[in-house]
VOZA-382447 format. One record per residue (C-alpha): residue number from 1; z, x, y. Coordinates in steps of 0.001 Angstrom, whole numbers. Each point is the difference from the previous one (the first is absolute). Example, Ala and Ser with C-alpha at 12.3 -4.5 7.8 and 13.67 -1.06 7.14 Angstrom:
residues 2
<node 1,<7800,12300,-4500>>
<node 2,<-660,1370,3440>>
END
This chain:
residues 379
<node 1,<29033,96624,95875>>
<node 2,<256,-2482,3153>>
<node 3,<-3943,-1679,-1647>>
<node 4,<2006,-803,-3518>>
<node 5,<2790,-1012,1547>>
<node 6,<-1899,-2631,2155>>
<node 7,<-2190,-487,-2882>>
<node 8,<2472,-967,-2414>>
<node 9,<2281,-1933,2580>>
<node 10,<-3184,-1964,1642>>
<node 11,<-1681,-1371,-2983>>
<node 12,<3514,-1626,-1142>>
<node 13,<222,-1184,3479>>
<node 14,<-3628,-1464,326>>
<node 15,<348,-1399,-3536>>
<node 16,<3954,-1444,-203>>
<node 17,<-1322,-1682,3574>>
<node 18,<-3167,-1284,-957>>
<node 19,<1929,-1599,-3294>>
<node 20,<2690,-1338,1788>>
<node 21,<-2203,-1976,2318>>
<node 22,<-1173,-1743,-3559>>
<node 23,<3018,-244,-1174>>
<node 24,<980,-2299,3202>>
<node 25,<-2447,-2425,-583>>
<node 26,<359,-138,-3887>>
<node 27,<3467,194,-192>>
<node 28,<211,-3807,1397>>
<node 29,<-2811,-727,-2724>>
<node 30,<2297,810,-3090>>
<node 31,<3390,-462,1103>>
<node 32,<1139,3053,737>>
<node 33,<1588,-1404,3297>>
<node 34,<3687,986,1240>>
<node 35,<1629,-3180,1231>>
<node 36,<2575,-300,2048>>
<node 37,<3684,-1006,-788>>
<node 38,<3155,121,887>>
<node 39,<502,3584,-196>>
<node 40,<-3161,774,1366>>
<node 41,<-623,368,4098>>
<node 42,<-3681,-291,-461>>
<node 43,<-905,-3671,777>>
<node 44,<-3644,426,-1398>>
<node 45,<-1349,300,-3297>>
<node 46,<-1107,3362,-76>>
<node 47,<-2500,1637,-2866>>
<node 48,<2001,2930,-2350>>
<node 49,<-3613,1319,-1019>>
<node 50,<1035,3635,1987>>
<node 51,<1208,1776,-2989>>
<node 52,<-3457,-638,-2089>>
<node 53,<-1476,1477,2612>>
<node 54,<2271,2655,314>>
<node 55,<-1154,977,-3498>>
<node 56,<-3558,-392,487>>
<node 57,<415,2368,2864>>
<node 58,<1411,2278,-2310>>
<node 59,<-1781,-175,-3334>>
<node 60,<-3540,-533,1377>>
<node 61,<-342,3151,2034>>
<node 62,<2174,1965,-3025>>
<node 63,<-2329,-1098,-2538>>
<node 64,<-3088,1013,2042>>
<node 65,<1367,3458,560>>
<node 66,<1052,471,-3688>>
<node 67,<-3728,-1401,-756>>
<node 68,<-1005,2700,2240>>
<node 69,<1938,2552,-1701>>
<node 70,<-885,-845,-3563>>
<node 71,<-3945,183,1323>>
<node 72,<160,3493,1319>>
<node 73,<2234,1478,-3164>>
<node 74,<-2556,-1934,-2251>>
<node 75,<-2724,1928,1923>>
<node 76,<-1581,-3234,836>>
<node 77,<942,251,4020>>
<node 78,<-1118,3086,1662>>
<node 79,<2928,2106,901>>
<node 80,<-529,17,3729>>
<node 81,<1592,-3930,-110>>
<node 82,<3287,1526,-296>>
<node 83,<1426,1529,3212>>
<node 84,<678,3752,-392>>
<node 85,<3952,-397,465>>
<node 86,<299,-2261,-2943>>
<node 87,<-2565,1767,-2037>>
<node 88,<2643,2686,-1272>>
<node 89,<2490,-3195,-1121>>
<node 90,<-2963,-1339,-1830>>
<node 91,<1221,1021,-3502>>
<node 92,<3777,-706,1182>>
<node 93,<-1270,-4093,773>>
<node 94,<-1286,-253,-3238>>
<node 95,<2205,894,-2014>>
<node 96,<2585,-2357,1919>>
<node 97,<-1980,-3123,-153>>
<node 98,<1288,-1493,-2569>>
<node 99,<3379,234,1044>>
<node 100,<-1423,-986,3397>>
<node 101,<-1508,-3241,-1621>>
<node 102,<3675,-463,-2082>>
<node 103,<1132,-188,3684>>
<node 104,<-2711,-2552,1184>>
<node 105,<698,-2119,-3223>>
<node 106,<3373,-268,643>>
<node 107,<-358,-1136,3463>>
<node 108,<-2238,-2896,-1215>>
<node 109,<2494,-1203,-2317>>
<node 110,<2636,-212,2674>>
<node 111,<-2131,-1630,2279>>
<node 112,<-1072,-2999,-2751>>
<node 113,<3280,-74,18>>
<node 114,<1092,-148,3725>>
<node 115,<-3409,-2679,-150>>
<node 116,<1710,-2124,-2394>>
<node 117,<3318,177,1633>>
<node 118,<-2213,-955,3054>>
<node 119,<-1542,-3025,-1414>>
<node 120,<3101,-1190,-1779>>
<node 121,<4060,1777,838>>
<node 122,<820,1441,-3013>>
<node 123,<3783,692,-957>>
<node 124,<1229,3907,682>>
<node 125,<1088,806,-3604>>
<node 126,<-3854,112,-1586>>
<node 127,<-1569,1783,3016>>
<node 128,<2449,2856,-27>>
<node 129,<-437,341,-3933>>
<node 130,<-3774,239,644>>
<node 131,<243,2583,2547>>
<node 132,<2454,2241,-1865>>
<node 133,<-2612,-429,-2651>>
<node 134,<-2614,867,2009>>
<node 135,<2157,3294,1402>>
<node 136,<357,1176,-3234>>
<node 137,<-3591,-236,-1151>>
<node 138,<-629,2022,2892>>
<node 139,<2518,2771,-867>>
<node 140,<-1705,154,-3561>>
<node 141,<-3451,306,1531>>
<node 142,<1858,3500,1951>>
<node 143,<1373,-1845,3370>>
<node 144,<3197,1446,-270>>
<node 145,<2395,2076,1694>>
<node 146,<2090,2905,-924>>
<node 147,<2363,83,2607>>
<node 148,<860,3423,-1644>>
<node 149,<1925,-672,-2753>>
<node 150,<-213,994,-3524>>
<node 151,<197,-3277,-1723>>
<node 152,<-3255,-2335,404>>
<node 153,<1543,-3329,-486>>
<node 154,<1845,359,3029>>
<node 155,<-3088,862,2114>>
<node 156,<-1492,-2966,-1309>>
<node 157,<3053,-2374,640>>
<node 158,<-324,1383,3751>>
<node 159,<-3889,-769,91>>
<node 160,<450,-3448,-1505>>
<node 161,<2841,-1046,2584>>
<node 162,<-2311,1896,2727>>
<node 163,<-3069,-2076,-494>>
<node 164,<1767,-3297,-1031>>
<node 165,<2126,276,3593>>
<node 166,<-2876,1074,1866>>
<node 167,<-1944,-2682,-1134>>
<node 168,<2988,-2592,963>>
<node 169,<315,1932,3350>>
<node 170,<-3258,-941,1092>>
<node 171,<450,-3623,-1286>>
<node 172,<2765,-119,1747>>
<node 173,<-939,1625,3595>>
<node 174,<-2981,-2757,-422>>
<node 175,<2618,-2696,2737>>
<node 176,<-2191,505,3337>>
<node 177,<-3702,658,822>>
<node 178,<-1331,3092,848>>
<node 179,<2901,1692,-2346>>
<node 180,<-589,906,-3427>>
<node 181,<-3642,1137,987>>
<node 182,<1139,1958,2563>>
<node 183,<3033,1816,-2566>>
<node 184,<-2614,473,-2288>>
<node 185,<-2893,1656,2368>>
<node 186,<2335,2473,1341>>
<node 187,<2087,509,-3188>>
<node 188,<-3784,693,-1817>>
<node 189,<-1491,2280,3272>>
<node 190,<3592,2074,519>>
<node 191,<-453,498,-3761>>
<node 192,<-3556,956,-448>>
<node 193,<999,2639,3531>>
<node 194,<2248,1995,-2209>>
<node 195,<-2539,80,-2725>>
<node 196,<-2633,1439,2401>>
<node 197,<2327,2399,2465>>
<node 198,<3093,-323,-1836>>
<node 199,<-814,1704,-3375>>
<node 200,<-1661,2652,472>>
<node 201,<-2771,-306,-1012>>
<node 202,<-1963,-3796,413>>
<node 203,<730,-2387,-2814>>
<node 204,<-3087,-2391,-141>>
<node 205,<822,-1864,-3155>>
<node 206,<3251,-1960,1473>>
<node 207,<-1166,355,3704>>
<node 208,<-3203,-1684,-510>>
<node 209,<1618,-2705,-1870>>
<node 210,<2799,-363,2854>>
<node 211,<-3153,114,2589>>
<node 212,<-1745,-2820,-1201>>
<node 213,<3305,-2078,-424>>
<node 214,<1088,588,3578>>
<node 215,<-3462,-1255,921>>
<node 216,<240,-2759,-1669>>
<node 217,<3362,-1207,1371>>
<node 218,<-1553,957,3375>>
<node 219,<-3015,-2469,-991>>
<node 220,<2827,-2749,-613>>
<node 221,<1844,352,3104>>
<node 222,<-2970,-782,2069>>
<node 223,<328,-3464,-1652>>
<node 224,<3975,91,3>>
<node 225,<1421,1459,3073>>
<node 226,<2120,-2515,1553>>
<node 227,<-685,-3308,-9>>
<node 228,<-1550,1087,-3730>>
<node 229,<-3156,-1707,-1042>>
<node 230,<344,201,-3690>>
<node 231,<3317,1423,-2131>>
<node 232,<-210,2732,-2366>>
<node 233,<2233,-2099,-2303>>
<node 234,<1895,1789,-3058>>
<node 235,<-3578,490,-1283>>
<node 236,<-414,3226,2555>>
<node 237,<3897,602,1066>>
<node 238,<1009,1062,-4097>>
<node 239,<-3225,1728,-237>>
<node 240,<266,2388,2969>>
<node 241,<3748,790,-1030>>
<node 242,<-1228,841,-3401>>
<node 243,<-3301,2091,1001>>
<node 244,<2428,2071,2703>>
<node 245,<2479,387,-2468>>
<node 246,<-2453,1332,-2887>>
<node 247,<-1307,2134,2784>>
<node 248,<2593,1086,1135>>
<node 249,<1153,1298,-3305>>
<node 250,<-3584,1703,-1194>>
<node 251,<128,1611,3791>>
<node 252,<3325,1689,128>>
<node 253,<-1376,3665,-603>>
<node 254,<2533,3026,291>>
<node 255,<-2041,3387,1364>>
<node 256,<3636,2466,-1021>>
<node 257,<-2224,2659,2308>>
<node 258,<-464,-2514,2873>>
<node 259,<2733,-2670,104>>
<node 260,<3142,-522,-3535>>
<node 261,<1130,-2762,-1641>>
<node 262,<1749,-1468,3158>>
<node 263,<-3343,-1505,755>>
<node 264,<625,-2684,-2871>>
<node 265,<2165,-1464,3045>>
<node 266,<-3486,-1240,1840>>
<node 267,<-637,-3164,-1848>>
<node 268,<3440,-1165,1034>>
<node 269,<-515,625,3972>>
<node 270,<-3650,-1435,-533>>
<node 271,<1674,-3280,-1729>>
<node 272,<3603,104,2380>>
<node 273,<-513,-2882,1274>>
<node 274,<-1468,-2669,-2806>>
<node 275,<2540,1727,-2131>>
<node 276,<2839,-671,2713>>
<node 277,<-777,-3118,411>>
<node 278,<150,-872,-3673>>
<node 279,<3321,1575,-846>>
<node 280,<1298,-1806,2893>>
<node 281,<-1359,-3210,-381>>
<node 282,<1157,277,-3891>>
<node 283,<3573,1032,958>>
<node 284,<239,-3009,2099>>
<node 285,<-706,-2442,-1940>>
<node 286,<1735,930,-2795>>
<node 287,<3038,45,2236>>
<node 288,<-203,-2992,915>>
<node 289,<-446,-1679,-3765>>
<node 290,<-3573,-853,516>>
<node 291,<-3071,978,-2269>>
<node 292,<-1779,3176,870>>
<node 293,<-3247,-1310,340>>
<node 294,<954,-3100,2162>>
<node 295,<-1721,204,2970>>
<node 296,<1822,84,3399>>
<node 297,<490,1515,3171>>
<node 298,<1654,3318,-1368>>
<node 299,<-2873,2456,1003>>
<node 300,<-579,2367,2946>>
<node 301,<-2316,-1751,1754>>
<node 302,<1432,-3107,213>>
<node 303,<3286,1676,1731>>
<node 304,<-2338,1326,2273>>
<node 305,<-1032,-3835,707>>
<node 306,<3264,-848,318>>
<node 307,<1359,2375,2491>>
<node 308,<-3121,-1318,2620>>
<node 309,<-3236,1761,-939>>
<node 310,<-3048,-1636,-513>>
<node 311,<-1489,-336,-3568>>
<node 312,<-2170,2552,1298>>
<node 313,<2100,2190,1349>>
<node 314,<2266,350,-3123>>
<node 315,<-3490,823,-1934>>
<node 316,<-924,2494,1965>>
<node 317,<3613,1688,408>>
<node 318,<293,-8,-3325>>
<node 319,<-3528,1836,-951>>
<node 320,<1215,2174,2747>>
<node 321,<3149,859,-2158>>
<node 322,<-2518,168,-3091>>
<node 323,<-2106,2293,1865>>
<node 324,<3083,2598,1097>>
<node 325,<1691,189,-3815>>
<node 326,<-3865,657,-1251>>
<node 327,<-685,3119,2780>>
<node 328,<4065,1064,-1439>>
<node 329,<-2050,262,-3357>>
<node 330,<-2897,1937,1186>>
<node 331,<2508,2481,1115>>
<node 332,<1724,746,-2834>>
<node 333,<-2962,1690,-958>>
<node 334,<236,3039,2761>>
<node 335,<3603,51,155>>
<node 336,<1427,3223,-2293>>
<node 337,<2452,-1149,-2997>>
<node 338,<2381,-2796,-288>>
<node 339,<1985,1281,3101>>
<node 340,<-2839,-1289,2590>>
<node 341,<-292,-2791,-2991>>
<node 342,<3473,-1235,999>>
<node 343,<-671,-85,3487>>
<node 344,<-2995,-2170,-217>>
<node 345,<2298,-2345,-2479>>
<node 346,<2291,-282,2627>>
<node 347,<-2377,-1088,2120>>
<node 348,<-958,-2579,-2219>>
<node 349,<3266,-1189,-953>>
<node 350,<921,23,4245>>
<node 351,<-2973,-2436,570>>
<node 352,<519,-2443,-3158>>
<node 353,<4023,-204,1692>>
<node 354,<-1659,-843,2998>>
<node 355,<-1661,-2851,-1476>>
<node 356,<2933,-1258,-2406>>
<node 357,<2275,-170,3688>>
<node 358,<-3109,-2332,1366>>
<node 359,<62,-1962,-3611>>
<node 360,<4113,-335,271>>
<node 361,<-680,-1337,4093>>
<node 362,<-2646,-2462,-1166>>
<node 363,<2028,-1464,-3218>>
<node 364,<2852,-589,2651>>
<node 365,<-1962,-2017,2585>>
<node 366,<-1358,-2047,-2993>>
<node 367,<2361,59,-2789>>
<node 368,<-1773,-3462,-1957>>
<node 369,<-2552,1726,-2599>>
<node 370,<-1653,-3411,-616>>
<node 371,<-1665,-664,3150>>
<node 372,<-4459,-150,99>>
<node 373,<-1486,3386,-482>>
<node 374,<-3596,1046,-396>>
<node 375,<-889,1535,-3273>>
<node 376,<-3432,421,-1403>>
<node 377,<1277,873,-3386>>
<node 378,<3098,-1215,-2195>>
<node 379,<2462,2300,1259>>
END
């Protein structure tokens, strides 16, 4: 297990590195530069080419592995290419490509679009009709969720509004370096751990996929980690929140003789805190008469700025805090029933106060919501 784990994770790593290094020195070349402004603390144009190579990190190694599959069920490869723990999900991996690909296709088309927004700020209205378009292809193509209920269309309201606000999450979180790479590597490893120890029995399909994100963003942070080389822009932020969110929603398996429904619960501990932190910063605005997708100085991190950490500091406490909710998530699959469900909700719900009492303290100190921020996105 530990050789495909590495395996999957290191050639997204070597490859999402490799590209981003390109993508530094062509970014510059075609204008895909982030310049700073008034709302902006960096004071040097910086390249936004990260989230292309954030995708090439991810599709390159997943198409050479599907290659690889399709040439040993075509009897083309020898058999012995295919490690003996995935042989038995062989059959299982084909049948699920296309969906797999549906997945893949959709990411694209939310990354031309983060690209575009990128190159040129687009107005909120069209990009949020695009996405919920693009949500609801992927619930006709089977990403959906049944949350347990007897009529579809609700599940499939719930998986629209799931993958449309995960998509904005990520967009959103996308305010300091180092951040929404880091949400999105552990978000993509705590999720691919419960679908290797968590389920029973190991869950390739959705692992792998997870595996070779979470390598990728790892690739990207090398170039990223404060003071950030290159930006992932909305190119890579809206994709990640979208791939996690499909993911998450193909992944959530229920084993009735291992773990029970209450295990639909884990996405939500996985996501807490890019989920927090949108509902909050959504509330907030709105209370205060402004548009939703203005940005400010409403999210977590920059409270954390505010009350006297470091940029750093508030990146790291806050993948911390990502890292905590996500292990709450693991363990709802070897607690027994909803009871030891509710308990690891509390949790949850204890830590998120936590972090709403630092967000009140910060909005105190600085009550103006118009002063400079650093955002490598629009929101």
């Amino acid at each position: 297990m530990w050789f495909l784990i590495s395996a999957c994770a290191g050639c997204g790593l070597v490859v999402s590195a490799v590209l981003t290094s390109v993508m530094r020195r062509l970014a510059p070349r075609i204008g895909l530069i982030d310049q700073p402004n008034a709302r902006k603390v960096h004071v040097v144009p910086t390249p936004l080419g990260g989230g292309i190579a954030i995708a090439g990190g991810v599709l390159i190694p997943l198409g050479l592995a599907l290659g690889l599959v399709w040439g040993v069920s075509a009897q083309i490869l020898p058999a012995s290419w295919i490690p003996e723990a995935l042989a038995t999900h062989l059959a299982g991996v084909t049948v699920r490509t296309g969906q797999l690909w549906t997945i893949v296709l959709a990411g694209v088309v939310i990354s031309i679009l983060g690209f575009i927004d990128d190159r040129r700020a687009l107005s909120w209205q069209p990009k949020l009709l695009i996405q919920f378009g693009v949500a609801f292809a992927l619930i006709f193509a089977g990403v959906r969720a049944t949350v347990f209920v007897s009529a579809p269309w609700l599940g499939w309201i719930i998986t629209a509004l799931w993958i449309v606000v995960l998509t904005n999450s990520f967009n959103f979180l996308d305010n300091m370096d180092g951040l929404t790479g880091g949400i999105g590597l552990i978000a993509a490893s705590m999720f691919a751990a419960i679908m290797l120890v968590g389920t029973g029995e190991p869950h390739w399909f959705v692992a792998g996929f997870l595996l070779i994100l979470a390598g990728s963003l790892a690739g990207f942070l090398l170039h990223n980690w404060p003071p950030a080389k290159i930006f992932m822009g909305d190119t890579g932020s809206c994709l990640v929140g979208l791939w996690i969110a499909s993911m998450t929603i193909v992944g959530t398996f229920y084993d009735y003789g291992r773990t029970g429904t209450h295990v639909i619960l884990a996405p939500l501990c996985v996501l807490a805190v890019p989920l927090y932190d949108f509902c909050s910063v959504m509330v907030i605005r709105l209370s205060q008469g402004r548009s939703p997708f203005h940005a400010d100085k409403s999210h977590f991190s920059h409270r954390l700025v505010e009350l006297g950490m470091s940029r750093k500091q508030a990146v790291m406490t806050i993948h911390l805090v990502t890292l905590t909710t996500g292990l709450g998530g693991l363990l709802l699959y070897f607690v027994n029933g909803w009871p030891g469900a509710l308990l690891v909700m509390l949790m949850e719900v204890c830590l998120l106060a936590v972090i709403a009492i630092l967000e009140t303290a910060g909005r105190q100190r600085v009550p103006s919501p118009a002063a400079p921020l650093e955002n490598h996105g629009t929101t």
